[in-house]
Backbone bond lengths (Angstrom), bond angles and torsions (degrees), N, CA, C in turn:
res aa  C-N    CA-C-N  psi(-1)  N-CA   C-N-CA  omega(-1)  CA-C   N-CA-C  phi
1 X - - - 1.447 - - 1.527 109.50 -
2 X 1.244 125.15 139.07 1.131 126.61 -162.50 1.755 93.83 -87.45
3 X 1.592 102.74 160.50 1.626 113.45 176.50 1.499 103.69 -69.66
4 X 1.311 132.26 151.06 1.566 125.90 154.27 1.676 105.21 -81.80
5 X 1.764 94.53 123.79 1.684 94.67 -173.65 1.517 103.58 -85.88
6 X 1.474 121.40 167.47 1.119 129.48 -153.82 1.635 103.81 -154.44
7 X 1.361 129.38 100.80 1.191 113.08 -175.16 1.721 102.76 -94.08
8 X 1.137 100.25 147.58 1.573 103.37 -176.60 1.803 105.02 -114.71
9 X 1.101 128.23 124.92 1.391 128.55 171.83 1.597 110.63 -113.73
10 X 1.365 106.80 131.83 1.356 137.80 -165.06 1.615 128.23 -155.98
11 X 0.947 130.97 117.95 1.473 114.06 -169.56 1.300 91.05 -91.85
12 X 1.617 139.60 -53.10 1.225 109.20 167.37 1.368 149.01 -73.45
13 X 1.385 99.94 120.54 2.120 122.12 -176.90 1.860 95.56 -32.60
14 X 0.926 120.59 -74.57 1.595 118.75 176.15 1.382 113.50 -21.27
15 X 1.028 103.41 -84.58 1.898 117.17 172.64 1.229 123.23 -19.84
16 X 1.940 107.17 -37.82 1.750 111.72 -150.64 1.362 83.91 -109.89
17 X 1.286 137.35 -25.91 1.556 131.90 -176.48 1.629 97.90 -81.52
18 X 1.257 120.23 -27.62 1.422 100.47 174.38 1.684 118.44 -73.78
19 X 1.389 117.30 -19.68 1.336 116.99 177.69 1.208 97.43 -89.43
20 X 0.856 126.36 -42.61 1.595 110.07 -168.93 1.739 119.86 -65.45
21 X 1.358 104.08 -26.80 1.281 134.08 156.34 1.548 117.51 -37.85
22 X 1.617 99.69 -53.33 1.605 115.52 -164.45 1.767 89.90 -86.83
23 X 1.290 131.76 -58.21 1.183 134.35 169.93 0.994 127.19 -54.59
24 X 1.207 162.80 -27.45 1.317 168.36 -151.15 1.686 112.55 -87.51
25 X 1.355 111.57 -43.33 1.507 95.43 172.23 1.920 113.03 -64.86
26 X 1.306 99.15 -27.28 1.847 96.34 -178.80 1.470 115.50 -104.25
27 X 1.014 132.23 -10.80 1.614 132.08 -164.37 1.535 100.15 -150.32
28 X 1.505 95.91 175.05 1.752 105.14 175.98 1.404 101.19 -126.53
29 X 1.637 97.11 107.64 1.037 113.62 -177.01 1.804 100.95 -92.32
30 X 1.741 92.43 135.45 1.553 96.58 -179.62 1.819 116.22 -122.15
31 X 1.595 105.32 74.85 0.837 99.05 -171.89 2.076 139.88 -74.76
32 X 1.405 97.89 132.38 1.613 102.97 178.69 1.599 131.86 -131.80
33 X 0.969 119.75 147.74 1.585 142.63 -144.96 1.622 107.85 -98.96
34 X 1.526 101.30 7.95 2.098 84.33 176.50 1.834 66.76 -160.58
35 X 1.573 78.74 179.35 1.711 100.63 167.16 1.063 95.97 -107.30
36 X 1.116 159.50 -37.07 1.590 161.16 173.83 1.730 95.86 -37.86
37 X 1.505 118.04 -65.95 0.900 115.13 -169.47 2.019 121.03 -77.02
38 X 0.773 96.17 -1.65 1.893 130.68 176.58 1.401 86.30 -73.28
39 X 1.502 136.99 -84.91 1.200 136.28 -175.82 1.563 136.08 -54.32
40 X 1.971 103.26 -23.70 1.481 93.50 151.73 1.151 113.44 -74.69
41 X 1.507 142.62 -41.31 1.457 140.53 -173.32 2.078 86.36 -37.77
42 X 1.133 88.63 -81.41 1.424 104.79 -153.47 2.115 104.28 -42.98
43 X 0.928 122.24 -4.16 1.327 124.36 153.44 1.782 125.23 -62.53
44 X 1.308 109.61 -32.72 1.444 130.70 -170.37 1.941 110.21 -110.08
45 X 1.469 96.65 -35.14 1.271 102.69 -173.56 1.603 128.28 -102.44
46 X 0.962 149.92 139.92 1.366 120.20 152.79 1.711 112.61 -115.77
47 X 1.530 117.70 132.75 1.266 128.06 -178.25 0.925 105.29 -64.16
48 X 1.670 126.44 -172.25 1.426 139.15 133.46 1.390 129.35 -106.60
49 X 1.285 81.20 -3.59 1.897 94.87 -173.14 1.712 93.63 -144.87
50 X 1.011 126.03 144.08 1.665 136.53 134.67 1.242 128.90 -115.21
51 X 1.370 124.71 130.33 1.273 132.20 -160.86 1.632 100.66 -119.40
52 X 1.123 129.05 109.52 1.513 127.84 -176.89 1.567 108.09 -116.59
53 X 1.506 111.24 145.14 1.746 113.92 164.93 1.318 102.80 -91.51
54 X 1.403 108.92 147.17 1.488 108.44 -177.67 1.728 109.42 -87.59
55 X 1.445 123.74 -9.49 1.256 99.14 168.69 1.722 111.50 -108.01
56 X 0.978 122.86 108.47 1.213 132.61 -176.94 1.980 117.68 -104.63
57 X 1.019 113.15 135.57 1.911 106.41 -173.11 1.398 113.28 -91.80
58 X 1.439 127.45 3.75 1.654 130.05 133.69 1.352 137.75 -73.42
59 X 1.469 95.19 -60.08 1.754 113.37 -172.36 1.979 96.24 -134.74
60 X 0.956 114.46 128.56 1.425 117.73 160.22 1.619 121.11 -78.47
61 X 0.925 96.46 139.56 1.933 116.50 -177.97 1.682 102.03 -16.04
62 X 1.341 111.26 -50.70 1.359 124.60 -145.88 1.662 97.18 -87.95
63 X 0.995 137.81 -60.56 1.078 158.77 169.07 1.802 105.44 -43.56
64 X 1.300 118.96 -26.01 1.315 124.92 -171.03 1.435 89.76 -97.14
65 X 1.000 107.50 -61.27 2.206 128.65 -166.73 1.914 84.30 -46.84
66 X 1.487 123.55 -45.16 1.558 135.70 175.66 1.622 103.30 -43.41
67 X 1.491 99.25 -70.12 1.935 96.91 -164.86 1.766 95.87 -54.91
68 X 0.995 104.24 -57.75 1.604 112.66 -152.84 1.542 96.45 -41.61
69 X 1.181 121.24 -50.05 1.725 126.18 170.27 1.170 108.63 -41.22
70 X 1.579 125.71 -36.87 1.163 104.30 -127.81 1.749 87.39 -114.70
71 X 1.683 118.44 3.35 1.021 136.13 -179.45 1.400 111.35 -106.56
72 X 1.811 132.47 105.55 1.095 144.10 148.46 1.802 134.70 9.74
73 X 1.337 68.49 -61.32 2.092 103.61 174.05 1.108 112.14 -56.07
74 X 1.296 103.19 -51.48 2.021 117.66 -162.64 1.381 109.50 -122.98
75 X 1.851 120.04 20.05 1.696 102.99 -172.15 1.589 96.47 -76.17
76 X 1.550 122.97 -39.31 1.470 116.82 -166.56 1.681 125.51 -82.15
77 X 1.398 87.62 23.00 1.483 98.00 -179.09 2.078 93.06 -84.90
78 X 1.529 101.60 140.61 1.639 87.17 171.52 1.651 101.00 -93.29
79 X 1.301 110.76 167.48 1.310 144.87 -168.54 1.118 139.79 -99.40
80 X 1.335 139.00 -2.55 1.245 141.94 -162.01 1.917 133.01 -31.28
81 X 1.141 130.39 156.82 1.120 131.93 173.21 1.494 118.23 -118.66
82 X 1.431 115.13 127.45 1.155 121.09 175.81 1.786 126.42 -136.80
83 X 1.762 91.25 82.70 1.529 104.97 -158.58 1.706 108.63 -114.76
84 X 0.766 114.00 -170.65 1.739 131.88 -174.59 1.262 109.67 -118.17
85 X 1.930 114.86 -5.13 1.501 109.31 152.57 1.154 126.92 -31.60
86 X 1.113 168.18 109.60 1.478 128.99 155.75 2.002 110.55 -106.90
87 X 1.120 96.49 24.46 1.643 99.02 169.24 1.795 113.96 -76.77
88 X 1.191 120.03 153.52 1.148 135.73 161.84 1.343 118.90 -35.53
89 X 1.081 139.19 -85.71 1.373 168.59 72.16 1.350 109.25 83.38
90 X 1.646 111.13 -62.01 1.858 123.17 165.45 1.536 89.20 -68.64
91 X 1.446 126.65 -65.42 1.489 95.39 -157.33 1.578 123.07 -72.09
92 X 1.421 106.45 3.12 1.437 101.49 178.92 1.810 98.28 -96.80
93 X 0.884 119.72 -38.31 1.657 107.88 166.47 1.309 127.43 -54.88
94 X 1.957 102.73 -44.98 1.761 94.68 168.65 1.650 119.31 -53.97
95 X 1.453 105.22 -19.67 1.966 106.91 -175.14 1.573 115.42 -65.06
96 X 1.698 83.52 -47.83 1.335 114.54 -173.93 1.623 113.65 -47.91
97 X 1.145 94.01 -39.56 1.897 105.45 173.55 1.521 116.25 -97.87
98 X 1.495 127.67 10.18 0.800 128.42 148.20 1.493 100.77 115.95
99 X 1.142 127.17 28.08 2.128 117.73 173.09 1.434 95.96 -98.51
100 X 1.512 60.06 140.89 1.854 75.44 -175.13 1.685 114.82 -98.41
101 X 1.261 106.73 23.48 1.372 118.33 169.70 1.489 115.44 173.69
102 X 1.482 105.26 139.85 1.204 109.15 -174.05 1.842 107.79 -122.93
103 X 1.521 92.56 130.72 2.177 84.24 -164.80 2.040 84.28 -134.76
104 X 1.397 92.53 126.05 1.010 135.90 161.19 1.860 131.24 -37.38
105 X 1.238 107.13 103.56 1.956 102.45 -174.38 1.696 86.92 -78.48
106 X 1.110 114.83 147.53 1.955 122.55 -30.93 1.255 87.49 -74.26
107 X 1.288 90.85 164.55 1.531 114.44 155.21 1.310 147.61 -141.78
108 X 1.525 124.86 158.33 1.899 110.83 -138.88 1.875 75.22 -87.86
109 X 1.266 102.79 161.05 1.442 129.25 166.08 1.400 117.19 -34.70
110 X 1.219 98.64 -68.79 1.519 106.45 -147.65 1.473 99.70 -96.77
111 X 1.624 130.36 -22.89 1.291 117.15 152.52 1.546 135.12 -73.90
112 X 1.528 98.70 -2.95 1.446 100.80 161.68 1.257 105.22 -89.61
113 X 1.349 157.11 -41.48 1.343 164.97 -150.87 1.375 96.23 -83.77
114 X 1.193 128.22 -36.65 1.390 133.25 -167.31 1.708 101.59 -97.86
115 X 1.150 130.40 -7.95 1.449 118.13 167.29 1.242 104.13 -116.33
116 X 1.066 136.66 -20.26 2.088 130.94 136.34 1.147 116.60 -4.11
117 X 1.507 90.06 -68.80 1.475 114.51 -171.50 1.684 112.10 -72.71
118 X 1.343 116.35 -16.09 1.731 98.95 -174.74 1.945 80.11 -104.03
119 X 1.029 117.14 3.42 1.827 99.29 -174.78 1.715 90.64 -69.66
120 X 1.532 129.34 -42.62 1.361 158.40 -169.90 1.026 89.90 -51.14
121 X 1.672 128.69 -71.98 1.294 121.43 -134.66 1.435 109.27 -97.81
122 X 1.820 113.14 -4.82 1.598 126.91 168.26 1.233 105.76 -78.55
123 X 1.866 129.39 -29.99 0.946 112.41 173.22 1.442 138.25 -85.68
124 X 1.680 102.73 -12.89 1.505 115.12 149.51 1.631 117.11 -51.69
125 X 1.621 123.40 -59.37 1.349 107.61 158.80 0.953 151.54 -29.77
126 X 1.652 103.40 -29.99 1.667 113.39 -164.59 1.886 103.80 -69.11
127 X 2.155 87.24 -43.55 1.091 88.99 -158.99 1.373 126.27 -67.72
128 X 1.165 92.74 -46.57 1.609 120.45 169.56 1.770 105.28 -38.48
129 X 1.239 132.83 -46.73 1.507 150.93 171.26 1.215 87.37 -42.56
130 X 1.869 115.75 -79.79 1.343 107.64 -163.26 1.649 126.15 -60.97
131 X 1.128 100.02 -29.97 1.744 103.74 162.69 1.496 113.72 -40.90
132 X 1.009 88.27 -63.45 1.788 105.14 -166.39 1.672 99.26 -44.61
133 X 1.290 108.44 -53.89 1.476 123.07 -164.70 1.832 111.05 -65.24
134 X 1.593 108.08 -29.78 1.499 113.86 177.52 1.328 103.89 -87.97
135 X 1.503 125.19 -22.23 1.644 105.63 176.48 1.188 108.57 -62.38
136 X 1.890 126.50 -41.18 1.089 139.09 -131.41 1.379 87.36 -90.47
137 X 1.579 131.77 -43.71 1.464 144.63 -179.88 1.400 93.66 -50.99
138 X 1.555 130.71 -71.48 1.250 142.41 -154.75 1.969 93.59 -69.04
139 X 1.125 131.14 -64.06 1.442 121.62 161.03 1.547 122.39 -16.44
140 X 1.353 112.00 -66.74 1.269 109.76 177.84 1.299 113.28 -70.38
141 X 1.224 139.86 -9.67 1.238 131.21 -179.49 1.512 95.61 -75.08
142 X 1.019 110.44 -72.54 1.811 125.72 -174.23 1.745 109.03 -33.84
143 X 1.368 98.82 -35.11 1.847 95.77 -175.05 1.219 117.71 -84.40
144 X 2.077 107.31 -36.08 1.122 113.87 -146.56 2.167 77.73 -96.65
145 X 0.760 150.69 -2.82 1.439 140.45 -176.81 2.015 94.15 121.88
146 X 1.938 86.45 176.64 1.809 93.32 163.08 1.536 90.20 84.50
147 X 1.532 111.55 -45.60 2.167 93.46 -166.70 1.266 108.28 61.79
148 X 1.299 125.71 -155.66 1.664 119.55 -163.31 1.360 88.46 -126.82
149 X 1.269 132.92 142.05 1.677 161.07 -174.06 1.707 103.24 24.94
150 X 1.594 108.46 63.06 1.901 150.73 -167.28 1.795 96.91 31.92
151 X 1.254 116.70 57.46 1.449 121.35 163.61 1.818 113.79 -108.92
């Protein structure tokens, strides 16, 4: 089974060797040093996770967490934040734009590893939800008349 890769963006080297550190026995962590360079990866790559710091000395968290929305390719990728904010305010804006988690500098091991892991297992839900929800669409089509695209 393949690892779920995970790019982590950080300008500080310290920071990104410690996650990658914490990640590496379970995931493939792909760690990088700008958001500039986050977006060539993401030309070649596609994650399953992105993990961004919100203060960055190119592009800030927020402004990045922005394109990625605002791009087709990469909106259903989830998003996370992993900053030294600890005000209210950033983490209600990072929500607000759509991360689906916000984790705290520093942070202990195993409660970061352990909400990794439920970002994973909400997005197995989601999908599985939406399945459920297109059979049920495609069902009623078939019973209620129309057939599927008026066949």
């Amino acid at each position: 089974m393949d690892r779920k890769k995970i790019i982590i963006v950080d300008d500080n080297k310290a920071s990104l060797d410690i996650c990658k550190m914490i990640l590496k026995p379970y995931y493939a962590p792909l760690p990088v040093l700008s958001v500039a360079r986050m977006f060539e990866i993401l030309n070649k790559v596609t994650p399953d996770l992105i993990i961004l710091d919100v203060e960055m000395p190119d592009i800030n968290g927020f402004d990045a967490l922005q394109q990625i929305k605002a791009n087709t390719s990469l909106e259903g990728i989830p998003v996370a934040f992993l900053t030294s904010h600890i005000d209210y305010e950033s983490e209600k804006r990072g929500r607000a734009l759509g991360a689906v988690e916000y984790f705290r500098k520093p942070m202990y091991a195993q409660a970061f590893l352990r909400r990794v892991g439920a970002i994973f297992e909400n997005a197995k839900e989601d999908t599985a939800g939406k399945m459920i929800d297109d059979l049920r669409e495609i069902r009623n089509m078939l019973k209620y008349g129309g057939g599927v695209n008026g066949y």
